[in-house]
C-alpha positions, 0 to 999 in steps of 0.5 A, a space after each residue: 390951878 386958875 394961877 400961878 399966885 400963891 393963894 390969890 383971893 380968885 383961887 381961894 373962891 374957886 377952892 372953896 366952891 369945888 369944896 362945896 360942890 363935892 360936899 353936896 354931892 357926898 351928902 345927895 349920895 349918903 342920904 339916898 344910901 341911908 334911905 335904901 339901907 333903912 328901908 332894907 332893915 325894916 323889909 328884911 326884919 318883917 320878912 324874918 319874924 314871918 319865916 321865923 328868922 330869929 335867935 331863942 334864948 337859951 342858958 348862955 344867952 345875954 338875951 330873954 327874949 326871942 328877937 329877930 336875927 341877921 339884922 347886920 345884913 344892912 353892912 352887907 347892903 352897904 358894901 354893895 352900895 359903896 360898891 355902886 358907887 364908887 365904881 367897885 373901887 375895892 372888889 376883893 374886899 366886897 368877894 370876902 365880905 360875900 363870902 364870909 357873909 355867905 357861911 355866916 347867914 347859912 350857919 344863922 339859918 340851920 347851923 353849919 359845922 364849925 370847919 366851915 365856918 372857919 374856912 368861910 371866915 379865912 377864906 374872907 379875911 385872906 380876900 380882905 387882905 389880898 385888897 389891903 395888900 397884906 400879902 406883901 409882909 413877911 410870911 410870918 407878919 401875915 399869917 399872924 394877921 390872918 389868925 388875928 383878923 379870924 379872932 376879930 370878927 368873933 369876938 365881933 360876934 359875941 358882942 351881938 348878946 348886948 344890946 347896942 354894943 356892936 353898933 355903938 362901938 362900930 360908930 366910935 370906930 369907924 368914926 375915929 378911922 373918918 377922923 384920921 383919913 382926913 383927905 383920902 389919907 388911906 381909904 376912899 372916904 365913901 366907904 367910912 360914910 356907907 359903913 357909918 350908914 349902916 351902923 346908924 341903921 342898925 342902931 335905929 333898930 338895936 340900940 333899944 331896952 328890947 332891940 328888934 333885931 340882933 346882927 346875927 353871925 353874919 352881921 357881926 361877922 360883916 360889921 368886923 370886916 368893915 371896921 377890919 379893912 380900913 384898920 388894915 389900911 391905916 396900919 399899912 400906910 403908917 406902918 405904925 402897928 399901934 393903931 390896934 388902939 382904936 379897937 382896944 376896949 373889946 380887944 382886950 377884953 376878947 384876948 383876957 377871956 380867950 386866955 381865962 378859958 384856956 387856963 380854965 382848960 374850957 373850949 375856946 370855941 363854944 359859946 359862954 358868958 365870960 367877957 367882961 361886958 357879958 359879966 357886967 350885964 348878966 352877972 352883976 345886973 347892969 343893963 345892956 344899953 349901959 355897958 355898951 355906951 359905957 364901952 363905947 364912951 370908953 373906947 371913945 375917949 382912948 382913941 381921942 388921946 390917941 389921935 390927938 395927944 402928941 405921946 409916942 402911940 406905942 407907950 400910949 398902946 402899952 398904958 391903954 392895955 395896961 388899964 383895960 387888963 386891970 379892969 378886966 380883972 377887977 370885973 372877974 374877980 367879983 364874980 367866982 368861976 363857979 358861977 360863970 360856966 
């Protein structure tokens, strides 16, 4: 803009100063965003193990201790922050984290019947979509990400049991979202760094043999939204629905086990110890800092093929789940039906 030369020393300087500039001023914000969020989790664990917040194993527990829940607030905090900050530059999307966050906390605090969980959760996904502009695909391509976008953010939930999987897989997938977004490709890069934030954060607190807080059902529920939306985005502007392969490790699980309960003619809705990971760690004795690194390495790795081998991304998607579902198995097959419940 200093000229009309095509890439003239002078122009290349100034570039590369405006690139330095914006760059200090990300790093100056995400670092007072960081203490804020930090700060939030260590006050909010404090104030819940006073009043007693905190979540009591019981039989379909991956967990044997009692340990502080709703630690997944920090994403809540988060969305806030980024709000702040980039001058509530996506407000339907903040209102359905509210909301979803809302029903979520209430039901972490005494319980809340499953129709208004439910509700809460499509009422929050619909606002999320509003922002992602799904609305404007057909009927039947929406209503199916809808129900779709419902059953992310509780197979979100139940990988809350395991210690360090949500948040390790949250930074794989938020990370891999950064990666793809290089110049603002489909989401202000603010958000990706706040949520990031907040999945170190909750990390900080989780990622730990006996973890000091749980994320909660509105945690949980939070952290899918966060990695939900700018999946969306990515998908919308690619129209290339194969990008499901970022989150493909717990999806498949998610899926298998909704279909293994259903054919074992058990309720799809009550809370049980078959996903895979679940198995691994409360079945076959593995430890649930292992299965979570090893999902998240695993999911990992995918999403490196997928953003940089020059395959055709739906063969790619079709092999990936091929391999997921086959592991899948091998893991059930190890263990008799009588055993899981």
């Amino acid at each position: 803009f200093l000229c009309h030369c095509r890439g003239c020393f002078e122009c290349k300087i100034t570039k590369f100063q405006n690139y330095l500039l914006l760059l200090s001023e990300i790093m100056s914000a995400c670092l007072v965003i960081f203490i804020i969020l930090l700060a939030f989790e260590a006050v909010y664990i404090h104030v819940a193990e006073r009043f007693g917040v905190s979540d009591c194993p019981n039989r379909r527990s991956s967990h044997n201790q009692t340990t502080v829940r709703g630690g997944g607030l920090v994403f809540v905090a988060a969305a806030i922050a980024f709000s702040v900050w980039s001058g509530w530059v996506y407000p339907l999307f903040l209102v359905g984290l509210l909301v979803i966050a809302a029903v979520s906390f209430a039901d972490d605090l005494r319980g809340a019947p499953i129709w208004l969980r439910l509700a809460g959760q499509f009422a929050g996904i619909a606002l999320v979509m509003a922002q992602a502009d799904s609305f404007a695909l057909p009927a039947a391509v929406w209503l199916a990400v809808l129900v779709v976008g419902v059953a992310f953010l509780n197979a979100y939930n139940f990988m809350d049991g395991i210690n360090g999987s949500a948040g390790l897989y949250t930074l794989v997938a938020l990370g891999s979202l950064g990666v793809l977004n290089h110049d603002d490709g489909f989401i202000d890069r603010r958000f990706l760094c706040a949520g990031l934030l907040a999945a170190v954060v909750f990390c900080i607190f989780n990622v730990r043999t006996r973890a000091r807080c749980f994320a909660g059902d509105v945690g949980s529920l939070a952290m899918g939204a966060t990695v939900l939306f700018p999946l969306l985005l990515l998908i919308e502007a690619s129209g290339c629905w194969a990008w499901i392969v970022l989150v493909s490790v717990y999806g498949t699980d998610a899926a298998l086990t909704i279909l293994r309960r259903i054919a074992m003619r058990k309720n799809i809705f009550e809370a049980h110890r078959m996903h895979a990971y679940q198995l691994l760690c409360n079945e076959l004795g593995h430890s649930h800092l292992a299965v979570a690194a090893a999902y998240a390495a695993i999911q990992l790795a995918i999403n490196a093929g997928a953003i940089f081998l020059p395959v055709n991304r739906y063969v790619y998607l079709g092999c990936v789940i091929a391999v997921l579902s086959l592991g899948y198995i091998l893991i059930c097959s190890r263990i008799s039906d009588q055993r899981i419940g």
